[in-house]
C-alpha positions in Angstrom: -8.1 18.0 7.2 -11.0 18.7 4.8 -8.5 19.0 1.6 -6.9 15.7 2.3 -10.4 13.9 2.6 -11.7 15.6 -0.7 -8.4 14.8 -2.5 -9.0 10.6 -1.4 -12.5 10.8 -2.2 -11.7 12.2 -6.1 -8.9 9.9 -6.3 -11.1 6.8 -5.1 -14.3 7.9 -7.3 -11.8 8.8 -10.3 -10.1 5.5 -10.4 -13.9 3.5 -10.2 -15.2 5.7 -13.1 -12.0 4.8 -14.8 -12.4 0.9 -14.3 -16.1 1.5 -14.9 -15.0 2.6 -18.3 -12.2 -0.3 -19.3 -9.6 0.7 -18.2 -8.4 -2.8 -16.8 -9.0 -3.8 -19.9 -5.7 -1.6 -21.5 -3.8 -2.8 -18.5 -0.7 -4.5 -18.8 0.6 -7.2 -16.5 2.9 -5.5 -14.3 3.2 -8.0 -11.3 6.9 -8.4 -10.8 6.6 -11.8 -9.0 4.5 -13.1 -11.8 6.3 -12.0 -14.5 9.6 -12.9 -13.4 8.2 -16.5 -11.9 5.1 -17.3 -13.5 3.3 -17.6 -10.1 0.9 -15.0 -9.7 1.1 -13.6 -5.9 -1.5 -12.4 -3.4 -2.8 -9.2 -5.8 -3.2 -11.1 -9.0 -6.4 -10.8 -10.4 -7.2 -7.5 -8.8 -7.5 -4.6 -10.9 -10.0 -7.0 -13.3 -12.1 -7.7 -9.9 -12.0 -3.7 -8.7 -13.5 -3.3 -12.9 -16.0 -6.5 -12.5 -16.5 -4.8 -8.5 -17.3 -1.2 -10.8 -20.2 -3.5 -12.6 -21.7 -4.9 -10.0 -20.4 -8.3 -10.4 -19.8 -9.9 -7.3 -19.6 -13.3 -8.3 -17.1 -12.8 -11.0 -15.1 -10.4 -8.6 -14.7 -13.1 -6.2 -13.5 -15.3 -9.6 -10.4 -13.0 -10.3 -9.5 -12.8 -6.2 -11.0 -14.2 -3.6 -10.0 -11.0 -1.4 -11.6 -8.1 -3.7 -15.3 -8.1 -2.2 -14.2 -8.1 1.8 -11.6 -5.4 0.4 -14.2 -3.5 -1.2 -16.2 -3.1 1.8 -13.2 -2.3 3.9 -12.8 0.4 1.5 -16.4 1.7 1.4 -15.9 1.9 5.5 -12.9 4.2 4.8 -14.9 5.9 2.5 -17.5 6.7 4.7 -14.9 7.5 7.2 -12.9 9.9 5.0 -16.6 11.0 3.7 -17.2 11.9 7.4 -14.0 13.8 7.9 -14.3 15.9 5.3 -18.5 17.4 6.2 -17.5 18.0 10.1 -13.8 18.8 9.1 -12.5 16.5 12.3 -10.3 13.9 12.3 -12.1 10.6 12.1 -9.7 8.4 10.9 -6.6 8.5 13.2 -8.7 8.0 16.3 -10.6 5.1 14.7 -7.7 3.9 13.7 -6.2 3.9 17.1 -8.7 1.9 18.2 -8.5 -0.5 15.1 -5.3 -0.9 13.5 -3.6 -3.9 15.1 -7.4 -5.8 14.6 -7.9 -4.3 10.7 -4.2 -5.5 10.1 -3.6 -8.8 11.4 -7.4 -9.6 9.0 -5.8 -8.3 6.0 -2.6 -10.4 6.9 -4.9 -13.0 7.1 -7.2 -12.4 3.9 -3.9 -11.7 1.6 -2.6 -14.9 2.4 -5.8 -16.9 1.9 -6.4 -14.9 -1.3 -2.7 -16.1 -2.3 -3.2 -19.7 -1.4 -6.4 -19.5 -3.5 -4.4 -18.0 -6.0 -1.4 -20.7 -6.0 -4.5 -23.7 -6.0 -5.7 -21.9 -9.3 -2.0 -21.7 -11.1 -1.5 -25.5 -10.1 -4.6 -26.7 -10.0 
């Protein structure tokens, strides 16, 4: 229990110090929809707002996807979560997830496809 909670916590706080430090930035484009259409789907914009999200930027975050702040705090909930699983060495997250999934799902149904159709809008205008 506890080394599964460590591992997701370095991987989570290695992958912000990486976008912290440019990463994004050396990024290709790797979105097959987009590169085989042109039309960029739901995740587009993403990995720049997790690096603006890794600054602080809110504002500009919410510029490259509409869904990275509400996704950043869903993930700094797991976090805690995972956080909290790993100090009492319990499981935390299947239980709460028993109790939440079908709710914590059917949102990020729901945020994906408005951050898609805000997507879409922005590719043609």
């Amino acid at each position: 229990m506890r080394s599964r909670a460590l591992w997701w916590l370095a991987v989570v706080l290695l992958a912000a110090a990486a976008l912290r430090m440019g990463l994004a930035d050396w990024l290709p484009n790797t979105c097959p929809l987009r590169r085989l259409t042109g039309i960029p789907c739901a995740t587009c914009g993403m990995t720049r707002a997790a690096a603006a999200l890794c600054h602080g930027e809110l504002a500009r975050a919410s510029a490259f996807n509409i869904a990275a702040v509400p996704l950043a705090l869903l993930l700094g909930a797991w976090m805690a979560l995972v956080a909290w699983e790993a100090i009492t060495d319990r499981a935390i997250i299947r239980p709460v997830w028993r109790r939440c999934g079908t709710v914590v799902t059917w949102l990020l149904v729901v945020l994906m496809l408005a951050a898609w159709i805000a997507n879409l809008h922005r590719h043609f205008g």
